[in-house]
C-alpha positions in Angstrom: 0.0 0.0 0.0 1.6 3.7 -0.8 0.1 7.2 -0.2 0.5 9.8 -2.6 0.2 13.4 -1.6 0.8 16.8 -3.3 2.7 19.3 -1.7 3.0 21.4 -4.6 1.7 22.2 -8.1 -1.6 21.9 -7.7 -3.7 24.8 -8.4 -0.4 26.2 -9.9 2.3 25.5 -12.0 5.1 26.1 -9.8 6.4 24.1 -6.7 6.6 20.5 -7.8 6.8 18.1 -5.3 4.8 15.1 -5.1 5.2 12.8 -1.9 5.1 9.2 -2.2 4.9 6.8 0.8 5.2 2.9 1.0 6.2 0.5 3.5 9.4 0.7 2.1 10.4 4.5 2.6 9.6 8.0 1.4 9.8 9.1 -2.3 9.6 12.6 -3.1 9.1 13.0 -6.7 10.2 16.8 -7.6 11.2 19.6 -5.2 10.7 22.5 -6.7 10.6 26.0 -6.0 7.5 28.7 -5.8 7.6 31.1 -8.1 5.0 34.2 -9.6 2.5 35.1 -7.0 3.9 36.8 -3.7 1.3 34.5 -1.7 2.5 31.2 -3.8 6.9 32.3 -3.5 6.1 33.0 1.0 5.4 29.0 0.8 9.1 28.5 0.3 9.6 30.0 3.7 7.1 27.7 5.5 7.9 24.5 6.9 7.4 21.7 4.7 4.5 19.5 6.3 7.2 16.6 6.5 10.6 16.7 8.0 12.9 16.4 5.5 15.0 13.8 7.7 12.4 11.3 7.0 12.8 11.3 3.3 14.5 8.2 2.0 15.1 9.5 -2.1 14.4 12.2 -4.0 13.6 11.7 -7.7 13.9 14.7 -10.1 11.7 15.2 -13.4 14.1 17.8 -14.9 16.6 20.8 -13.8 13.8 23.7 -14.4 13.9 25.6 -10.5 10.6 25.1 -10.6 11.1 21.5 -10.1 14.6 21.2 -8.4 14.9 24.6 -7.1 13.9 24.0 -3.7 15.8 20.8 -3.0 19.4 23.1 -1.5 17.0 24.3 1.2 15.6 20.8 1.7 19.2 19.6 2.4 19.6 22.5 4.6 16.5 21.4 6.6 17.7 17.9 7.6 17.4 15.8 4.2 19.9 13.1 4.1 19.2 10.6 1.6 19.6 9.8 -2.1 19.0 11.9 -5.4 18.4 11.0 -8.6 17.5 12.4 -11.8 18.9 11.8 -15.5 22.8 12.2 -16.6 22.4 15.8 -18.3 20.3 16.9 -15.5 22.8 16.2 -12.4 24.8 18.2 -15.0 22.4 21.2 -15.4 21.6 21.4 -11.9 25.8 22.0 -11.1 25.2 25.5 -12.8 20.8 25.9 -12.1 21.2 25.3 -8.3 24.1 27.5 -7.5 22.7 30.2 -9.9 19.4 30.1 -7.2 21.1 29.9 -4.5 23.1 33.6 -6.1 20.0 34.9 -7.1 18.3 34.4 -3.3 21.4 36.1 -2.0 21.4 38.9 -4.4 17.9 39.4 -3.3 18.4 39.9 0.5 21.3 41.8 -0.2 19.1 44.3 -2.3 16.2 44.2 0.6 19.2 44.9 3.1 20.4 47.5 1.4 17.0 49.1 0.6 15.5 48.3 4.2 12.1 47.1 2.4 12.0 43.5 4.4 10.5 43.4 7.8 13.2 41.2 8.8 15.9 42.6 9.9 18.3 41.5 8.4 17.0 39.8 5.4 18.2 36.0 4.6 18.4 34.2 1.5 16.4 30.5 1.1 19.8 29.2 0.6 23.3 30.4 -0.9 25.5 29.1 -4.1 27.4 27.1 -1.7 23.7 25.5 -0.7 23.0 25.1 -4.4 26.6 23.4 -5.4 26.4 21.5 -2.2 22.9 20.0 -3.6 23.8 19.8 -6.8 26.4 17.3 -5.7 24.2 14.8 -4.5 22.5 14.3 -7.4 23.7 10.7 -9.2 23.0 10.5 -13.0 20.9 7.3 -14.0 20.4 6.2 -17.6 17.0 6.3 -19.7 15.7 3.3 -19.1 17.9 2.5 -16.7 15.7 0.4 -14.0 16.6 1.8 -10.6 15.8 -0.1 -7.5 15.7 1.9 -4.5 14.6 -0.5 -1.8 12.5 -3.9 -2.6 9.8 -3.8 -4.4 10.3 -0.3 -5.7 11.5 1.0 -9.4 11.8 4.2 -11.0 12.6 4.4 -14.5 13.1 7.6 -16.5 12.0 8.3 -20.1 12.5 11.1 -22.4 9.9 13.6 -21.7 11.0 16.3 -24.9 10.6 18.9 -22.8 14.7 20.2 -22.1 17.9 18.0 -22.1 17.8 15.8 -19.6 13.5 15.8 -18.7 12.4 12.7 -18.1 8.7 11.2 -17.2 9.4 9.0 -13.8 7.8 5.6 -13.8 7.7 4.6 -9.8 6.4 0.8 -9.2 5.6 -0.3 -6.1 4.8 -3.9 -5.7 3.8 -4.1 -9.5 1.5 -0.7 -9.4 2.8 1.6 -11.9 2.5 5.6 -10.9 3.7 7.7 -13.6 4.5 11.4 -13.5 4.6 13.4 -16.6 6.9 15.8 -15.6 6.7 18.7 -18.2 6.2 17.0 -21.3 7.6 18.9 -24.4 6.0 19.3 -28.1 5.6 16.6 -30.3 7.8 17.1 -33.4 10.0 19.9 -31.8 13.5 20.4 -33.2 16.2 19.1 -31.3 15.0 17.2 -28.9 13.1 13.6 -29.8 9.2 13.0 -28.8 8.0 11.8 -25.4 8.4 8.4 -24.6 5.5 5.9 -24.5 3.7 5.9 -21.1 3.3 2.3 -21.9 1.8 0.1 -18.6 0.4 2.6 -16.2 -2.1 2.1 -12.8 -1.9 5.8 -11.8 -1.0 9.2 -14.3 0.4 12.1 -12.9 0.0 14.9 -16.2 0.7 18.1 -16.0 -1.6 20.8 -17.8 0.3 24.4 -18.0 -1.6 24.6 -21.6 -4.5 22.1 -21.2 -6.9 24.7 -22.4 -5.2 25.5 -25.5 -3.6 24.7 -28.8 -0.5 25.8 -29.9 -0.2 28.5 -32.9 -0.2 25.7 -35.8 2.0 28.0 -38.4 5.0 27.0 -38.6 7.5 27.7 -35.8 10.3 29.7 -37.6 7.8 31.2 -39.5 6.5 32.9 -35.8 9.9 34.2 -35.2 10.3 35.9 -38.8 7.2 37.5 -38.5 7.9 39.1 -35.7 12.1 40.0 -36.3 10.9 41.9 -39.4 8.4 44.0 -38.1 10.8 44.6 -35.0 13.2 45.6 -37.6 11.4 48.2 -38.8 11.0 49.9 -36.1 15.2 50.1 -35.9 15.1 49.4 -32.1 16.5 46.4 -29.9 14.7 43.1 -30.1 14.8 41.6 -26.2 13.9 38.2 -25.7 13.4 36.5 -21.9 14.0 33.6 -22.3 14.8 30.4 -20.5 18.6 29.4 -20.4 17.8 25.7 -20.8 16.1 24.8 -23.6 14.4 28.1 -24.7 17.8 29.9 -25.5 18.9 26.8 -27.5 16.0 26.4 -29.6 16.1 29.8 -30.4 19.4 29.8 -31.7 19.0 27.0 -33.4 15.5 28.7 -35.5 17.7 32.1 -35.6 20.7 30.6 -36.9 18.7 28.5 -39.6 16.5 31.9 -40.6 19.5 33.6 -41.1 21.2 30.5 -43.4 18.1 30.8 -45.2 18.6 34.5 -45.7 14.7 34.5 -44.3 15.8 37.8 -42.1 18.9 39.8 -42.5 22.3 39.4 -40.2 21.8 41.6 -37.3 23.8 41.6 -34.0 23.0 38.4 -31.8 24.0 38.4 -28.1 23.3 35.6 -25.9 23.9 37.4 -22.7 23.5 34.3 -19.7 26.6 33.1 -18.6 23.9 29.9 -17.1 22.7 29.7 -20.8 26.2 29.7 -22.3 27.2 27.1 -20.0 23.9 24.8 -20.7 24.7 24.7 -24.3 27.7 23.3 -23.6 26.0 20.8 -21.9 23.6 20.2 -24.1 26.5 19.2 -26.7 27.9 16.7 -24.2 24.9 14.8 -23.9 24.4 13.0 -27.3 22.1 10.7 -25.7 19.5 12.4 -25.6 19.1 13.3 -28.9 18.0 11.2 -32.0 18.8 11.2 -35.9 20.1 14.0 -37.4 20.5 15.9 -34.2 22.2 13.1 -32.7 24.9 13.5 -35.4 25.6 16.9 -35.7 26.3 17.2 -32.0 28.7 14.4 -32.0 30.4 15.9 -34.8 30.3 19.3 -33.2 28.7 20.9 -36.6 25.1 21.9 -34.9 23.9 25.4 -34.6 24.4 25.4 -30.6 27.8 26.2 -31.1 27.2 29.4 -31.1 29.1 30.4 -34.2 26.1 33.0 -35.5 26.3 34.6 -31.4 27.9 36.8 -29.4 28.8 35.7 -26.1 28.6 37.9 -23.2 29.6 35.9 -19.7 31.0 38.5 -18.0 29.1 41.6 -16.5 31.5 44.1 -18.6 30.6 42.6 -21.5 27.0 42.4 -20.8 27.0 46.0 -20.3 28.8 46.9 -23.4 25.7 46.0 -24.7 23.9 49.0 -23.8 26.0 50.9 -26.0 24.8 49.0 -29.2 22.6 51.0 -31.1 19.7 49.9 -34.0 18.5 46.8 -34.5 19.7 44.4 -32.2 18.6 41.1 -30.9 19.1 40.3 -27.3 18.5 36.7 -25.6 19.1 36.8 -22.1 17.4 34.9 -18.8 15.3 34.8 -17.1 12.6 33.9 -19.3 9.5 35.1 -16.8 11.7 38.4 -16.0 11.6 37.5 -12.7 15.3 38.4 -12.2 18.8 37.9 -14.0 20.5 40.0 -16.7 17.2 40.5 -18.9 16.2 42.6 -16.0 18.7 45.3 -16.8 18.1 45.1 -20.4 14.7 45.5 -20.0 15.4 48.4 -17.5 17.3 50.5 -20.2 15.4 49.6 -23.0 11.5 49.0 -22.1 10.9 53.2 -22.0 12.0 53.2 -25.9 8.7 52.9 -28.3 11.3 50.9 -31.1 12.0 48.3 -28.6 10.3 45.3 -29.1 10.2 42.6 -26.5 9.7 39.0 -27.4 8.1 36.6 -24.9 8.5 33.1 -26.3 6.5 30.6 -23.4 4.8 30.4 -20.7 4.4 33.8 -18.1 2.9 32.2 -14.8 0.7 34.5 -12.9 2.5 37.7 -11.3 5.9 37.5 -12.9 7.1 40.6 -14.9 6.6 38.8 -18.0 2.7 38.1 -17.8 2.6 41.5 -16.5 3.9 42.8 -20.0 2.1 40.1 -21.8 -1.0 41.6 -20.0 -0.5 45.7 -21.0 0.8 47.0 -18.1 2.1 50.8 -18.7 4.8 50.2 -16.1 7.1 47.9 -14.3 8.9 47.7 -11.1 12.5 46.7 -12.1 15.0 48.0 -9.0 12.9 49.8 -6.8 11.9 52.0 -9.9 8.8 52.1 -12.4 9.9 51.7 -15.5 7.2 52.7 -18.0 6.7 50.4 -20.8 6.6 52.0 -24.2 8.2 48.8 -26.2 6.0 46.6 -28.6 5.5 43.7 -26.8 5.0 40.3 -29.0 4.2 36.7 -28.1 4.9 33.5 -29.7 3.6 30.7 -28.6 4.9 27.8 -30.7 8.8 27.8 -29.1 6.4 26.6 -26.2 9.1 23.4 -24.4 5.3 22.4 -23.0 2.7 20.5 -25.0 -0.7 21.9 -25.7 -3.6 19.9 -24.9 -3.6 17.8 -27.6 0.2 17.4 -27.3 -0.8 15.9 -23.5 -3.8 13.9 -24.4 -1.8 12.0 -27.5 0.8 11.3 -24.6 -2.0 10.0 -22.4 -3.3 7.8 -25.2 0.2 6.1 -25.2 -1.1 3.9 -22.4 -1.5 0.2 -22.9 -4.4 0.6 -21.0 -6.5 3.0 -19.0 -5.2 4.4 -15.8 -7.4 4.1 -12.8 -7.2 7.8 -11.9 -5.5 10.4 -14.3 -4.4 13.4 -11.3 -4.1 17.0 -13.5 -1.3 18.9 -11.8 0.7 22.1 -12.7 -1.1 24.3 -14.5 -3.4 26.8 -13.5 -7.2 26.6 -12.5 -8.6 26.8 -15.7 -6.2 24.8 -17.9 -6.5 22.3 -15.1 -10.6 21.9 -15.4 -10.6 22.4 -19.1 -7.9 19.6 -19.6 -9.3 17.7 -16.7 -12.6 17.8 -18.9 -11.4 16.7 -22.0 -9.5 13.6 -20.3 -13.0 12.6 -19.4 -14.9 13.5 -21.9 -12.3 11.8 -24.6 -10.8 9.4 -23.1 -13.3 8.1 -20.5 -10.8 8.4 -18.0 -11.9 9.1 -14.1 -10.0 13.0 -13.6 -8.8 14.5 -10.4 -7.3 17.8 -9.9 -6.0 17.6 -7.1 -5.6 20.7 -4.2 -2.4 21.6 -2.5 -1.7 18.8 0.5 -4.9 16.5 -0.6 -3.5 13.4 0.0 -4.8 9.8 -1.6 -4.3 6.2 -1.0 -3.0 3.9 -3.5 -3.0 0.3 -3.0 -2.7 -3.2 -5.5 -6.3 -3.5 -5.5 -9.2 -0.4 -5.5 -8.3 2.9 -4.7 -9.9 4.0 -1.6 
């Protein structure tokens, strides 16, 4: 018998972390950060209803923070056991944990400074040495790997297409099979290969950040070019937010094969994320999880994330030498909600100037800076200053790394069989009823969306 509760993303799409508890031991699937909403982030600060101490293994979907990023404060609060996750994602998460961990610094050292925190003084979640420290526990395991953690209880991780490394997480206990989706990517993205095959399946975990929509169905370099070429009449700066892992690499690789084309002109490209820099890198040492074509032009190091077509700024002279370029010029730089990183000071100089154009490329949870723009706000907060927004602001929403709702329900109908209970997790309200609703209505599948904490038992017979 095992016990499944959620202690994050449900009712939202940030905060993974899905508890699962046998006979056997503790299982935290995900442990992942809050992010957007003030009320949602003050949940990092609270106490997590378990002690960490009695968690036997933590299982990771993928490196986003909003799946991992909580797991340095975790192991600050007792947690002493295993961690797992794929090969490239113990990789990613040696440069995404300690980044968080600088960030949360950076951010009581600005509260400090500024006296706007009513503690006194202000501390960070954790520090880089919390998010290295982390990161180093995590041990690399194979697709398809089997992994047996105690008797009677698997995990195996398949590609989930979402970023290098994601995975869906297969757990069995005694012979039940609980799957998580994780964040499942696009079918038929470049890059990366399709999800995996749920194959046999008792329980489904599925996410549902766009279960109440379809992807734009023209074709995805055709959404950038549209865009560049009306930004490029305007003659100003073309800013993108955008995610360092996986967003900023498939936008390369679209810019760098529009430009081939001689579909839009040459035009200064920086790529200014020391994170996303790094992650390319990565990306290029982990053949394995790509297929085909893909597959051999990054183990002949002849693919387009070699940045050849870029400029690479790392260091923070060289990202503000970037102020000084005038006209059109394009701009990818994290974090890709706005919520904090370089972007913030490009976005600062450059958001007052009507032939700016900013380019939001996925998904803006509720509160950050970038669904704040998406939305038409006049003005942002960006350093204890209103910036007022005079830029163009443009959305795409086919460099999505999430499936749309048919993109999730083709991935559900890779079961061998129906699922007892589908559970619709991160996303929020309404993409969670509307996909909950089609699940049912489609498939014939009994739907739960669960609320933060609810808590069900799963045994080898009837659920109860």
């Amino acid at each position: 018998m095992a016990t499944l509760e959620f202690l994050g993303a449900a009712g939202t799409v940030t905060g993974s972390k899905y508890l699962v508890e046998t006979d056997a031991g503790r299982l935290l699937v995900d442990c992942g950060l809050y992010q957007g909403l003030k009320e949602l982030r003050l949940r990092n600060w609270d106490r997590l209803p378990i002690e960490p101490a009695s968690v036997d293994w933590v299982v990771l979907t993928h490196g986003h923070i909003d799946h991992t990023g909580y797991l340095p404060r975790f192991v600050k609060d007792g947690f002493r056991g295993r961690v797992y996750a794929t090969r490239a994602t113990a990789d990613l998460l040696k440069i995404l944990l300690p980044d968080s961990g600088h960030l949360q610094e950076e951010e009581a050292a600005y509260h400090n400074k500024r006296g706007t925190s009513k503690h006194k003084p202000t501390l960070p979640l954790y520090t880089a040495e919390d998010g290295l420290a982390a990161a180093e526990l995590v041990r690399g395991v194979g697709y398809r790997e089997p992994l047996d953690l105690a008797p009677g209880i698997r995990v195996t991780f398949k590609r989930a297409g979402h970023i290098l490394g994601s995975a869906t997480i297969t757990v069995q206990i005694d012979g039940r099979r609980l799957v998580f989706s994780g964040d499942l990517g696009r079918y038929g993205a470049p890059i990366l290969p399709d999800p995996m095959p749920i194959e046999e399946a008792d329980d489904v975990v599925v996410e549902s950040t766009y279960g109440d929509r379809r992807h734009d169905p023209e074709p995805i370099p055709a959404q950038p070019e549209r865009v560049i070429k009306k930004a490029l009449e305007r003659g100003g700066a073309i800013i993108v937010p955008a995610f360092a892992i996986g967003r900023t690499q498939e936008l390369m690789y679209h810019l760098s094969g529009l430009e081939k084309a001689g579909r839009i002109p040459e035009l200064p490209a920086y790529v200014d994320s020391p994170m996303a820099i790094n992650a390319t890198e990565i990306y290029c040492a982990h053949p394995e999880d790509f297929e085909g074509e893909m597959r051999e032009m990054v183990m002949t190091r002849n693919c387009p994330l070699h940045c050849g077509d870029f400029r690479l700024a790392r260091s923070p002279e060289e990202s503000r030498a970037i102020n000084d370029v005038k006209g059109p010029v394009l701009i990818i730089s994290a974090s890709g909600m706005a919520t904090g990183g370089r972007v913030l000071h490009h976005l600062k100089q450059r958001l007052p100037d009507p032939r700016t154009t900013v380019l939001v490329v996925g998904y803006q949870a509720i509160g950050t800076r970038g669904r704040r723009l998406q939305n038409g706000e006049q003005s942002l907060r960006i350093f204890g200053e209103e910036i007022p927004v005079r830029a163009t602001i443009e959305t795409i929403h086919g460099l999505s790394a999430h499936a749309d709702a048919d993109g999730l329900l083709r991935w559900l109908r890779t079961a061998t069989s129906p699922p007892k209970q589908v559970f619709v997790v991160h996303g929020d309200p309404e993409p969670a009823r509307a996909f909950a609703a089609r699940v049912g209505s489609e498939l014939g599948w009994p739907t739960t969306i669960p609320a933060y904490r609810d808590r069900v038992t799963i045994d080898g017979g009837e659920r109860r």
